[in-house]
C-alpha positions as CSV (number, residue, x, y, z in Angstrom):
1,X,-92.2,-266.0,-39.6
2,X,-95.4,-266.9,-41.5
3,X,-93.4,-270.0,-42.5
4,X,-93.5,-271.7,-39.1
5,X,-95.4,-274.5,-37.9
6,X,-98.3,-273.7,-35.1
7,X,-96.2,-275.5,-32.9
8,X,-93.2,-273.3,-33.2
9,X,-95.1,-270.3,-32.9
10,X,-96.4,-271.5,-29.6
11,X,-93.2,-272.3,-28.6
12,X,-91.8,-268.6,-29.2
13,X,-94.9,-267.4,-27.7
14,X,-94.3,-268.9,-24.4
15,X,-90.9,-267.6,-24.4
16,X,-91.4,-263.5,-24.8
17,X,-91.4,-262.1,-21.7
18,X,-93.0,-258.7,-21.3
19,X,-91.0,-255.3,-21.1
20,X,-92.3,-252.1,-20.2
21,X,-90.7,-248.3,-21.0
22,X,-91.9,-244.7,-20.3
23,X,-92.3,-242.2,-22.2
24,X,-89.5,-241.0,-23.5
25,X,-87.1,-244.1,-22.6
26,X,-84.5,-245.4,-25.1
27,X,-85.4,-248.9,-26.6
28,X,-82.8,-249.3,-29.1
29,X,-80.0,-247.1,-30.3
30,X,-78.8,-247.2,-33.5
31,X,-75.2,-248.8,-33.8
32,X,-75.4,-251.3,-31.0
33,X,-75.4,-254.5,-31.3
34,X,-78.7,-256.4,-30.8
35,X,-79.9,-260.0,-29.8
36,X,-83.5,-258.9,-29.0
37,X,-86.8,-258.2,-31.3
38,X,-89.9,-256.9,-29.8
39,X,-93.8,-256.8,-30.3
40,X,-95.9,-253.9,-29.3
41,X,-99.0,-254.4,-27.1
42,X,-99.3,-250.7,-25.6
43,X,-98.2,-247.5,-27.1
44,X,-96.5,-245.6,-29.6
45,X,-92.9,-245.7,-30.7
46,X,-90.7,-243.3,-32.4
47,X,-88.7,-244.8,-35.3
48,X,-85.4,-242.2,-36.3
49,X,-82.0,-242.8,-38.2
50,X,-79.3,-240.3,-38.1
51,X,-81.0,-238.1,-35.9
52,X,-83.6,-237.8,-38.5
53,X,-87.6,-239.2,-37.7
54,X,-88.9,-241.8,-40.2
55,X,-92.1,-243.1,-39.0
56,X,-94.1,-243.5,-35.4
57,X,-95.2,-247.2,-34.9
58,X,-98.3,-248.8,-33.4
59,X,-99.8,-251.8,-31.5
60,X,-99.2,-255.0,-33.5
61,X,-95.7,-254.1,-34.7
62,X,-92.8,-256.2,-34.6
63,X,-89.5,-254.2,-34.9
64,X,-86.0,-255.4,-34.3
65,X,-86.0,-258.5,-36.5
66,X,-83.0,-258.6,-38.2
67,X,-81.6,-259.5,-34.3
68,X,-83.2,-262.9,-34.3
69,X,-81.2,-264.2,-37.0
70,X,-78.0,-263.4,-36.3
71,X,-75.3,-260.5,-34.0
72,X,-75.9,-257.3,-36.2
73,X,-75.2,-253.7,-35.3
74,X,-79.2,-252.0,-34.9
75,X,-79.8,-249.8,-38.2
76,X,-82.0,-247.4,-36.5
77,X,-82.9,-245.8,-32.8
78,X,-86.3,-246.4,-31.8
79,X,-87.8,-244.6,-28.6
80,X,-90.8,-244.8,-26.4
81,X,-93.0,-242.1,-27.6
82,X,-95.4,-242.5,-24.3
83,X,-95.8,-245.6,-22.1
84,X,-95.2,-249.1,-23.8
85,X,-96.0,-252.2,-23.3
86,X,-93.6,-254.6,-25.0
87,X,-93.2,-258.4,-25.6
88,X,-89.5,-259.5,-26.3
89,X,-87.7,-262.9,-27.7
90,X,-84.2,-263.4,-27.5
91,X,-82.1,-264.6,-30.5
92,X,-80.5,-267.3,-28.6
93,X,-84.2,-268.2,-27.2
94,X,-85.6,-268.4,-30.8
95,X,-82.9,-269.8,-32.7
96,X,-82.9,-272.9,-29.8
97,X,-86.6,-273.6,-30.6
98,X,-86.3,-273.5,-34.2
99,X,-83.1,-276.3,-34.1
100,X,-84.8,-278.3,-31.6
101,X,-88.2,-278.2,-33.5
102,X,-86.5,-278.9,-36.9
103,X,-84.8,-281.8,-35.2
104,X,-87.5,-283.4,-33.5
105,X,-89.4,-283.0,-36.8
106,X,-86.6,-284.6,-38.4
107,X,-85.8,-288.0,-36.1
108,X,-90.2,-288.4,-36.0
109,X,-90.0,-287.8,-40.1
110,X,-87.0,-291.1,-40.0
111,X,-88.5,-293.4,-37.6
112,X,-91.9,-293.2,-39.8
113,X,-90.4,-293.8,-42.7
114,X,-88.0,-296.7,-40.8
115,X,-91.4,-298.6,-40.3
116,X,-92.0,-298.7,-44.5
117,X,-90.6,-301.8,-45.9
118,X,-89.3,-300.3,-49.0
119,X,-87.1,-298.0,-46.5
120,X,-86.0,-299.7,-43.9
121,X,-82.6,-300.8,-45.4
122,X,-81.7,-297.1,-46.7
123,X,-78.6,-296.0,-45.4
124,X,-79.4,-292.9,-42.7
125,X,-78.6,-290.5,-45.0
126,X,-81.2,-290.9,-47.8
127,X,-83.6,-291.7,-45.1
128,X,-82.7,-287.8,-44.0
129,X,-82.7,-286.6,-47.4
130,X,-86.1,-288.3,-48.0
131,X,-87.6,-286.6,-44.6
132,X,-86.3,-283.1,-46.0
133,X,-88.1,-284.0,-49.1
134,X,-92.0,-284.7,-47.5
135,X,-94.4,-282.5,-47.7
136,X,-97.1,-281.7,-45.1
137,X,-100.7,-281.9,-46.5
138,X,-104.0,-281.5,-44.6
139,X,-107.4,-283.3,-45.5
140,X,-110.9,-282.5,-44.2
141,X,-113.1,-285.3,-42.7
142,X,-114.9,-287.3,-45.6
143,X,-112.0,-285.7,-48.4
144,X,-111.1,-288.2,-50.6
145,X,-107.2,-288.7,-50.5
146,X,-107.0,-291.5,-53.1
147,X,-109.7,-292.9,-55.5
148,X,-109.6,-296.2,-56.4
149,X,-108.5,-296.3,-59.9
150,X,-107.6,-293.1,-60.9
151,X,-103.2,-292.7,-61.7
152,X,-101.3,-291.6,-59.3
153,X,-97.4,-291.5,-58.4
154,X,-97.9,-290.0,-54.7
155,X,-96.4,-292.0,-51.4
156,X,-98.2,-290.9,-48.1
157,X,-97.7,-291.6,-44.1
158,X,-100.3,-290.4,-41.2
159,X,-98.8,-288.3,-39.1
160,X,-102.1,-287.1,-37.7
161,X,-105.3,-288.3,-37.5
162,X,-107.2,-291.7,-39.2
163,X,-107.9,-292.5,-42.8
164,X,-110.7,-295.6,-44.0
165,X,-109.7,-297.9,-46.6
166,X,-112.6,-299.0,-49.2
167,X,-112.9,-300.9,-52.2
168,X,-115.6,-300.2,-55.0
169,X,-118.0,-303.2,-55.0
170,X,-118.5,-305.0,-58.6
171,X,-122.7,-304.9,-58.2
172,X,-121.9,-301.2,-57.7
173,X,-123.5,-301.0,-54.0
174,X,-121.8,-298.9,-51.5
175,X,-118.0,-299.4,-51.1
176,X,-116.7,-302.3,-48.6
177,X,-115.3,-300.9,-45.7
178,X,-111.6,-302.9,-45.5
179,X,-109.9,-301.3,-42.3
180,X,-108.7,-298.0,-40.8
181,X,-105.3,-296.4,-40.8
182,X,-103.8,-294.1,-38.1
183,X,-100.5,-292.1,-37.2
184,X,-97.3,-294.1,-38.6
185,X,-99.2,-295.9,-41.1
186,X,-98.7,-295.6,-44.7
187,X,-100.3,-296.4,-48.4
188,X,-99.6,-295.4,-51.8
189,X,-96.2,-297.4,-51.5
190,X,-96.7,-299.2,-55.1
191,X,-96.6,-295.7,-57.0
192,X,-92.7,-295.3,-55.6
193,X,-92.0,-298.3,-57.6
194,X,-94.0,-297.7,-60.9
195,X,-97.6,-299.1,-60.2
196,X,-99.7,-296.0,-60.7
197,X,-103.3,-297.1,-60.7
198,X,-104.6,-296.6,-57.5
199,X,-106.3,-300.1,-55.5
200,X,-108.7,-298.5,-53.1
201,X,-110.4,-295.7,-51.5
202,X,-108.7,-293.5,-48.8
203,X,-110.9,-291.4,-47.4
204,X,-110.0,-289.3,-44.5
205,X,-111.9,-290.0,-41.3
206,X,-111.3,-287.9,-38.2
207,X,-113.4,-285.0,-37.4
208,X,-110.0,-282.9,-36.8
209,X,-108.9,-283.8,-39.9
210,X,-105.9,-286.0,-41.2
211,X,-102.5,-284.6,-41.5
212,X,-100.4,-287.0,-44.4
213,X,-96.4,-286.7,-45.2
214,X,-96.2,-287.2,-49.3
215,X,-93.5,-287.8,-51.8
216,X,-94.0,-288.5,-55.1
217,X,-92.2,-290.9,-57.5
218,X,-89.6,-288.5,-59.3
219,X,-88.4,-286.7,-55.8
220,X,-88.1,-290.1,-54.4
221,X,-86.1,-291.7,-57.5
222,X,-83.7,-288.4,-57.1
223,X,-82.5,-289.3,-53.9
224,X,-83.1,-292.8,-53.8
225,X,-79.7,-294.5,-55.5
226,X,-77.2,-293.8,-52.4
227,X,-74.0,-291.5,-53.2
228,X,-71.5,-294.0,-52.6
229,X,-70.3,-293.7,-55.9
230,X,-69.6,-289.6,-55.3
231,X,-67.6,-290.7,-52.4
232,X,-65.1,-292.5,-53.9
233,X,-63.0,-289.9,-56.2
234,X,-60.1,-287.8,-54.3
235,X,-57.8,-289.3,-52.7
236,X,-53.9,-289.7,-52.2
237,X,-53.6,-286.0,-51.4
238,X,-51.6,-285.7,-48.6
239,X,-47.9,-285.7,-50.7
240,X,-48.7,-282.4,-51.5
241,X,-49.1,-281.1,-48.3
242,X,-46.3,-282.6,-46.7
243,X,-44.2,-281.5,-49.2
244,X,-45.8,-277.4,-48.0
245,X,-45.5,-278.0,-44.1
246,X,-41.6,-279.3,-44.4
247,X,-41.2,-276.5,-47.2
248,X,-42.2,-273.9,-44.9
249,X,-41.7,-275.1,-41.5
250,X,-38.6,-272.9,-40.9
251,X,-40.1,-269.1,-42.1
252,X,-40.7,-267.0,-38.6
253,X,-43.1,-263.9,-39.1
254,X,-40.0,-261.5,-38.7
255,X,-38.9,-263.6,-42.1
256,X,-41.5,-261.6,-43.6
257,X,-41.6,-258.0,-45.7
258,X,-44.2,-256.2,-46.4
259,X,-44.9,-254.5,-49.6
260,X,-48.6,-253.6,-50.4
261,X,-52.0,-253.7,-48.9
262,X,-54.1,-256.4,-51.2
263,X,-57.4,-255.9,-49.2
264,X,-59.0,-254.8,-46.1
265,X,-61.9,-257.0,-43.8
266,X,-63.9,-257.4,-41.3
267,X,-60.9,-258.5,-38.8
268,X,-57.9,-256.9,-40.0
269,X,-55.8,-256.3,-43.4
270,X,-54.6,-258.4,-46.0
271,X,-51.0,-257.8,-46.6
272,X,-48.5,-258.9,-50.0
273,X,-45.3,-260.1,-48.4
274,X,-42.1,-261.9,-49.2
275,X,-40.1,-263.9,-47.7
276,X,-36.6,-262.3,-46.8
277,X,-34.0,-263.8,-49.5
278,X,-36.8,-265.1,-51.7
279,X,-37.3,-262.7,-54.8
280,X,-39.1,-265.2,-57.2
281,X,-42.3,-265.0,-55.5
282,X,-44.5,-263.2,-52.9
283,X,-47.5,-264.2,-50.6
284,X,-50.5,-262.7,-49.1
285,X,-50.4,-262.4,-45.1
286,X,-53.9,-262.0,-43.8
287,X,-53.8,-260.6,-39.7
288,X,-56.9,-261.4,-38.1
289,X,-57.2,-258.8,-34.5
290,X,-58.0,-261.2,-32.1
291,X,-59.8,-259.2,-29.7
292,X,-62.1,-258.2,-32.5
293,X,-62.6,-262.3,-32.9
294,X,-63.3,-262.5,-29.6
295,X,-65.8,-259.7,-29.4
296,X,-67.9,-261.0,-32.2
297,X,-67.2,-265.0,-31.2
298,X,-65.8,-265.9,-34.0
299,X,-63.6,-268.1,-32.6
300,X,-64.5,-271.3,-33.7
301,X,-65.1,-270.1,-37.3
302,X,-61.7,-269.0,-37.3
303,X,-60.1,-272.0,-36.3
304,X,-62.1,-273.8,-38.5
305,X,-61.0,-272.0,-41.5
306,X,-57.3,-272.8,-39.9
307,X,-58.0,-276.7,-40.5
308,X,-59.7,-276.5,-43.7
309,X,-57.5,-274.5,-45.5
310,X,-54.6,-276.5,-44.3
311,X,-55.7,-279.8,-45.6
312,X,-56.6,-278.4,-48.7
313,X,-55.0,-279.3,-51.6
314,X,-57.5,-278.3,-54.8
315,X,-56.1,-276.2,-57.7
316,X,-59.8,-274.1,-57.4
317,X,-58.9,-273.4,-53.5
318,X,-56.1,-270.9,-52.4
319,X,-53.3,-272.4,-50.3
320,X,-52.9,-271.9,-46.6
321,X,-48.8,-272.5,-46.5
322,X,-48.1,-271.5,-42.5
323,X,-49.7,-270.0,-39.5
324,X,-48.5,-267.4,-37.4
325,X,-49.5,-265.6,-34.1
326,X,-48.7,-263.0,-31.4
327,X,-50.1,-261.1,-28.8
328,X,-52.9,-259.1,-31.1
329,X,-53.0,-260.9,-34.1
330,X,-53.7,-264.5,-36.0
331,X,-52.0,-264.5,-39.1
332,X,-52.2,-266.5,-42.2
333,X,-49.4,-267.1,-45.3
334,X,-51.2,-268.0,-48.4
335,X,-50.7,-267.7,-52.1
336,X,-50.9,-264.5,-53.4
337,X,-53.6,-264.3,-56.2
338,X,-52.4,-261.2,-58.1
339,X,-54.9,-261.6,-60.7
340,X,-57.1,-259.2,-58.5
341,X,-60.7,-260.0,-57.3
342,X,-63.6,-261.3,-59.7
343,X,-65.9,-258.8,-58.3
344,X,-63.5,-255.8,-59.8
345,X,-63.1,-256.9,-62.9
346,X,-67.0,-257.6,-63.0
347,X,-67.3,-254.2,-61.7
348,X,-65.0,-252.7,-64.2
349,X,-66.9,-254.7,-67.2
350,X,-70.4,-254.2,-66.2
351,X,-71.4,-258.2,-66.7
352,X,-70.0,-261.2,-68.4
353,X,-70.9,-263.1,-71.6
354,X,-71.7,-266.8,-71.4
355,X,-68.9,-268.3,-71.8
356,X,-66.9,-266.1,-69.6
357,X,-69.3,-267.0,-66.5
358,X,-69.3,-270.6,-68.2
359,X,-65.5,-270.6,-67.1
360,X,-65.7,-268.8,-63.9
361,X,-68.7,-271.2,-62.8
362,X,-66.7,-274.3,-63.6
363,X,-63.7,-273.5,-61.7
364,X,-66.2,-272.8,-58.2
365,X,-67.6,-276.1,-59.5
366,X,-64.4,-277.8,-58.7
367,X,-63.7,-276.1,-55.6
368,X,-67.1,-277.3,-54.5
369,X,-66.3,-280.7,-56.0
370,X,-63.0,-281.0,-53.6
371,X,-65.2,-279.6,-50.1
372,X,-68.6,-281.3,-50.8
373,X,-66.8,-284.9,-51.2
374,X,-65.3,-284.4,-47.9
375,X,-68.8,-282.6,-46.1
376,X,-67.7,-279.2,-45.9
377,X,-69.7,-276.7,-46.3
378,X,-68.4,-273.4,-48.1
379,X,-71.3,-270.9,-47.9
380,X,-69.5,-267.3,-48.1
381,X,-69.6,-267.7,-52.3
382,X,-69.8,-264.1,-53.9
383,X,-67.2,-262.6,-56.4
384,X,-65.4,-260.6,-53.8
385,X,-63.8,-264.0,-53.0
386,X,-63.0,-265.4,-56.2
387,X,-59.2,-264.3,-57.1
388,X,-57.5,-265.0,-60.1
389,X,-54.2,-266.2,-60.1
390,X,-51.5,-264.9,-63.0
391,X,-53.1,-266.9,-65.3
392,X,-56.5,-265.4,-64.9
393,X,-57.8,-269.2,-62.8
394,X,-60.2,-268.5,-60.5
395,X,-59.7,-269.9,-56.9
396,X,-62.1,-269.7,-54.2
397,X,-60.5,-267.8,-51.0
398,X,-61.8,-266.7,-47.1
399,X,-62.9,-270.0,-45.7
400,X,-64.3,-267.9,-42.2
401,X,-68.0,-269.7,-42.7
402,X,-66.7,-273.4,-43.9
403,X,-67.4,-275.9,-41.9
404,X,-67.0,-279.5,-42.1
405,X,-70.6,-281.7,-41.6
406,X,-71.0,-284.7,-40.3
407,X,-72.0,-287.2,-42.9
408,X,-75.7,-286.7,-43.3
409,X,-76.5,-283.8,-40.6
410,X,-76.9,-280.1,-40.7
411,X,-75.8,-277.0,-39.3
412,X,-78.2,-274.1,-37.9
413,X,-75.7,-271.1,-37.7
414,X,-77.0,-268.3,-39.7
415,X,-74.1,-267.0,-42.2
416,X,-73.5,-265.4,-45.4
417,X,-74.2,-262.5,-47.7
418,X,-77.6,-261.4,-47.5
419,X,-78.2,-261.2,-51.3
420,X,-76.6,-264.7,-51.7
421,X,-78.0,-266.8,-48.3
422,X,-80.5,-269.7,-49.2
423,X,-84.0,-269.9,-48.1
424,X,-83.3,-272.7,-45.4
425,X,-80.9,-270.4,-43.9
426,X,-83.1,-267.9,-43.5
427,X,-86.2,-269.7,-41.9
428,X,-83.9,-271.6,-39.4
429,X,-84.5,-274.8,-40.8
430,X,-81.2,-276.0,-40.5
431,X,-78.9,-276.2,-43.9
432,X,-75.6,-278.1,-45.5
433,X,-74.1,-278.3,-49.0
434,X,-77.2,-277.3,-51.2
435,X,-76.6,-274.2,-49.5
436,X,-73.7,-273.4,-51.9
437,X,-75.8,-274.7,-55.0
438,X,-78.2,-272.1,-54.1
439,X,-75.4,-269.6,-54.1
440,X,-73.7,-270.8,-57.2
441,X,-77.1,-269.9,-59.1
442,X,-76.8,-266.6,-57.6
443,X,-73.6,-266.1,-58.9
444,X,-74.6,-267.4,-62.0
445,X,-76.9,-264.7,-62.0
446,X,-74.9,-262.1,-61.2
447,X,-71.8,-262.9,-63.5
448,X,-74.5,-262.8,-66.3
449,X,-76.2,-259.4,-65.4
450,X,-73.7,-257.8,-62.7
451,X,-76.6,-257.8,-60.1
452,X,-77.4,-260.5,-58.1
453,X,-81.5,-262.0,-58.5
454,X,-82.0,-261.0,-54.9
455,X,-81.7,-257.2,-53.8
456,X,-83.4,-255.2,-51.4
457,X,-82.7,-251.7,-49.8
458,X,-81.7,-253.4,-47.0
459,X,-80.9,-257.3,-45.5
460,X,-84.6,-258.0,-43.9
461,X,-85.9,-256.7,-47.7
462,X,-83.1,-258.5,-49.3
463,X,-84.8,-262.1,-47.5
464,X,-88.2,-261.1,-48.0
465,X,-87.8,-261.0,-52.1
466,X,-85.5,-264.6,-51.5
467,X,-88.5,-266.3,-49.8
468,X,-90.5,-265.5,-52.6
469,X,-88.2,-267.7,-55.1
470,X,-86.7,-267.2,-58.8
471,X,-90.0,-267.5,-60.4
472,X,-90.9,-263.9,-58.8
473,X,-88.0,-262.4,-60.4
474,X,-87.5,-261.4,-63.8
475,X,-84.5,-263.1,-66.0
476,X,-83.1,-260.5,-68.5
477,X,-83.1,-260.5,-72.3
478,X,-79.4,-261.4,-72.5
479,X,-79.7,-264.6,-70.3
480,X,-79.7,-267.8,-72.8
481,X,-82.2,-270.3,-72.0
482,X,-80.4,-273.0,-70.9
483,X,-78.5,-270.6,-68.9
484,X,-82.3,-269.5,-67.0
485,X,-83.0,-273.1,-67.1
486,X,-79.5,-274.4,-64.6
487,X,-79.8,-270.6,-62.8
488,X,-83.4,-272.0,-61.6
489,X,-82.5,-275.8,-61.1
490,X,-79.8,-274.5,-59.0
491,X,-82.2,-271.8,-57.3
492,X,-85.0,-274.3,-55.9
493,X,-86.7,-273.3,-52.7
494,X,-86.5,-277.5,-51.8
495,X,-82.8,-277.9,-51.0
496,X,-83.2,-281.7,-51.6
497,X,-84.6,-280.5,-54.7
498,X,-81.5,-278.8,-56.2
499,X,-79.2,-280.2,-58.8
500,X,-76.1,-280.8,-57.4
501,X,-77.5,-282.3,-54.4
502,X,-79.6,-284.8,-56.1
503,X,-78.5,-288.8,-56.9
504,X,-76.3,-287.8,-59.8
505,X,-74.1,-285.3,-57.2
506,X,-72.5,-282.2,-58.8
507,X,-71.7,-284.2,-62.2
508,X,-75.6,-283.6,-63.1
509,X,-74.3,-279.8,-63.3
510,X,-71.3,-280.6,-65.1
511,X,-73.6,-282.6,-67.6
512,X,-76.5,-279.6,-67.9
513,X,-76.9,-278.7,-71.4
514,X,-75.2,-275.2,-70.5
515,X,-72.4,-277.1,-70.0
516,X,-72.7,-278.9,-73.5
517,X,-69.1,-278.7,-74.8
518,X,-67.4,-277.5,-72.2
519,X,-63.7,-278.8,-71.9
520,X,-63.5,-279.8,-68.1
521,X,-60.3,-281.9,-68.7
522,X,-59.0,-279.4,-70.0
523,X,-60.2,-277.0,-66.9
524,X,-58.7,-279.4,-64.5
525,X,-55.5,-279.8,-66.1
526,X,-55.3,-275.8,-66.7
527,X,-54.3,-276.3,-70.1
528,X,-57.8,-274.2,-71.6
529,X,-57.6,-270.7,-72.0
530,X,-58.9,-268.5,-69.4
531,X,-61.7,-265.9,-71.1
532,X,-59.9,-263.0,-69.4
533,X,-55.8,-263.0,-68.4
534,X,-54.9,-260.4,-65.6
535,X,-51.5,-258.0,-66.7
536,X,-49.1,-259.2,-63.6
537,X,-45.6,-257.7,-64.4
538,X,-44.5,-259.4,-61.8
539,X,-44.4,-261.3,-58.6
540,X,-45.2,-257.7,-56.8
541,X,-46.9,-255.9,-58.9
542,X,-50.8,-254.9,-57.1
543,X,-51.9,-253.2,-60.2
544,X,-55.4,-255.5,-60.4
545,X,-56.0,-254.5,-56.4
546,X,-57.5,-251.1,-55.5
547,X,-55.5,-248.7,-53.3
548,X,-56.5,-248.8,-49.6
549,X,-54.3,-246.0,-47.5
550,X,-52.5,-247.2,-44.9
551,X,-53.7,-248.5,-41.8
552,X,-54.7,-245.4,-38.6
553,X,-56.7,-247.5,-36.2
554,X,-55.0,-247.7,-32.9
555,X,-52.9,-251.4,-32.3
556,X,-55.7,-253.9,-30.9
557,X,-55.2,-254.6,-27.5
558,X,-53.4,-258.2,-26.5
559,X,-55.1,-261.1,-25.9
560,X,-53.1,-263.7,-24.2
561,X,-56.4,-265.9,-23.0
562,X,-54.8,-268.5,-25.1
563,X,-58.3,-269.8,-26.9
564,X,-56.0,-269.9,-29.9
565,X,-53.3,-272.1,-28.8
566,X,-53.9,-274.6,-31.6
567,X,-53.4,-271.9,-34.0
């Protein structure tokens, strides 16, 4: 929370209420599900997992955090140890202050930059690309912001206080006062467009001090050419998946056999079925409980995923052929990847060489080609959901956290795997595709070393060490240089700041000199060589799955509510 703004912090202030608890009371027990964190004012408090003590805690202590960013089971029991005083926050109090601050912030950020000529004609966008990319710097009264003469290649607005302007006279007398500046006003302007000696003074000249946005030349020049010509590729796409909806419009769910158990999740198992008559190939069924969907509201992630995957039509992305449901379960007919997961064959190989992760990285390039030209967000990238088909491709698979952006805006739900979630995520500052260029330099990272950059002993450690950025963490021998050099370009704290997302779109990582060479044609018309090609006897052969036993949990109970009628 050091990362918030005054104002924020006042804002979660005034919401805590205060809680009190004897001696000997229950605050939290381990294994429930928590929305609350808490600050001590009064007391002690006993801290214990699996029945055993681990520490007593004092005034001053925050404990619960992990609660405020998103529905989690509580890792520990912590009990009064004599009377407390407590201050709480609620999760859906905090995270309501964070998106309303961050959007205030943002639509102020716009309209000054609206009132700069050199902006005013920038499509929305760039203008919210640009107000993602300012940075807040304080002056003292009487500190020189600009010195007449000297280079620069800084843009600034006021956003608080007033500034003077003065220009050095020629007979060398005290500088001419020209005229003051206040909030909304702006100087520096020239240096966006290549003029970098400097005209005047600004001197800052408010007893409370002066509060400037500032962008400099080669941030603004990233984001400044609009991404119309991204936009454009893709299209005709929709033959395809006609051609799947008529093709499968007629299998029922009792048409289906089921022969093996591919994988098990947080909502149910992942079945390899076929269809009855049809020998030559096999699917994978995915049943979803839905009262566990329900219980954890994942509804509208769910039927998210639902409309994503079924206008998909990307070589990198499994297919979603037909959707199925009953009185417990959702399910969902896909292809069956029988390649097996990335993540085993990592496991089983301890890392990758470069050009293995070269070609496993390219195909999640792809896939993030296909979903970031049509705004959707992926953000559940890890190996555990890259599956190789027969030929040893790599497709991207579970779309439960995609979610389709509109043009320009952001999303504020907090999702992920801790070890791969971006910064932005974590602070609550709202996030959308550069979120997934984060986590393909994570993956980068842990293709090349078979650990990810970012591990802690637990999730709140796991975000600690991310805040602190790539530079804090140390790149092993067997990393190439150029391979460092994308895994940090990728892994900026600045979202706006991170290739992929910059003027030049994704192609400015499919031209990175780790790239150099690299046959994407060839990738995209799957006539190159995978590194690594699975053993799959046949269309039912689960050899390159690991066993799960079969299934003893009691049958879900029915859910007829009927939240998933468009399923």
């Amino acid at each position: 929370m050091k990362n918030l703004e005054a104002a924020q912090i006042r804002e979660i202030v005034d919401c805590m209420y205060p809680v009190d608890y004897s001696a000997g009371s229950l605050i939290i027990k381990e294994g429930d599900v928590g929305s609350i964190v808490y600050v001590m004012e009064e007391g002690r408090v006993e801290v214990s997992r699996d029945g055993k003590y681990l520490s007593t805690m004092a005034p001053g202590k925050l404990f619960g955090e992990l609660a405020i960013l998103y529905n989690c089971k509580r890792t520990a029991t912590i009990k009064a140890a004599n009377d407390c005083k407590l201050w709480a926050i609620e999760r859906q109090c905090f995270q309501t202050i964070m998106m309303r601050t961050g959007l205030t912030r943002q639509a102020e950020y716009i309209d000054f930059l609206k009132s700069v000529p050199i902006f005013k004609n920038l499509p929305e966008e760039t203008l919210i690309k640009i107000s993602d990319s300012l940075d807040e710097t304080y002056y003292n009264a009487g500190d020189y912001i600009i010195r007449q003469g000297a280079r620069g290649d800084t843009f600034f607005i006021i956003s608080k206080g007033r500034v003077k302007v003065t220009i050095k006279q020629p007979t060398g007398t005290d500088d001419k006062y020209i005229r003051s500046l206040s909030k909304g006003d702006f100087f520096g302007e020239k240096a966006l467009q290549g003029d970098d000696l400097r005209t005047a003074n600004i001197i800052a000249d408010d007893p409370d001090g002066v509060c400037c946005l500032v962008i400099d030349r080669e941030t603004f020049n990233q984001l400044i050419s609009s991404l119309d010509e991204i936009r454009t590729r893709y299209r005709d796409e929709n033959v395809e998946r006609r051609r799947i909806n008529e093709e499968f419009e007629v299998v029922r769910l009792t048409d289906l056999r089921v022969l093996a158990t591919l994988g098990v999740g947080g909502f149910g198992r992942v079945e390899l079925v076929q269809i009855q008559g049809d020998a030559n190939r096999s699917f994978a069924l995915k049943q979803m409980k839905k009262s566990q969907i329900v219980e954890t509201r994942q509804q509208q992630h769910i039927m998210s995923e639902k409309e994503i995957m079924g206008e998909a039509d990307c070589p990198f992305i499994v297919k979603l052929f037909k959707t199925f449901k009953d009185r417990k379960y959702l399910y969902m007919l896909m292809e069956s990847c029988l390649g097996g997961e990335l993540w085993t064959i990592l496991r089983d190989k301890g890392h990758f060489d470069d050009s293995t992760t070269r070609f496993y990285t390219a195909c999640v390039v792809e896939a993030f080609d296909y979903l970031h030209s049509r705004n959707i967000i992926y953000r559940d990238l890890k190996p555990e959901n890259l599956l190789l088909d027969e030929t040893g491709y790599v497709k991207l698979v579970d779309f439960g956290f995609a979610k389709r952006l509109q043009h320009g805006r952001k999303t504020w739900t907090f999702c992920g795997t801790p070890e791969y979630v971006a910064p932005e995520v974590i602070l609550n500052r709202g996030h959308d595709i550069s979120a997934d260029y984060w986590s393909l330099g994570v993956l980068m990272f842990e293709l090349l070393t078979g650990t990810p950059p970012f591990t802690g002993a637990d999730p709140m450690k796991t975000y600690n060490i991310i805040l602190k950025g790539i530079d804090a963490i140390d790149f092993p021998r067997n990393i190439t240089r150029n391979a460092t050099a994308l895994i940090k370009k990728l892994c900026r704290d600045n979202p706006a700041e991170r290739l992929g997302y910059q003027k030049g779109g994704i192609s400015e990582i499919q031209k990175h000199k780790w790239f150099d060479g690299f046959n994407w044609e060839g990738l995209r018309n799957h006539t190159l060589s995978p590194p690594i090609t699975p053993n799959v006897r046949s269309v039912t052969d689960t050899s390159n799955f690991d066993e799960y036993p079969a299934d003893a949990d009691q049958p879900p109970p029915d859910d007829i509510s009927g939240w998933d009628s468009e399923f």
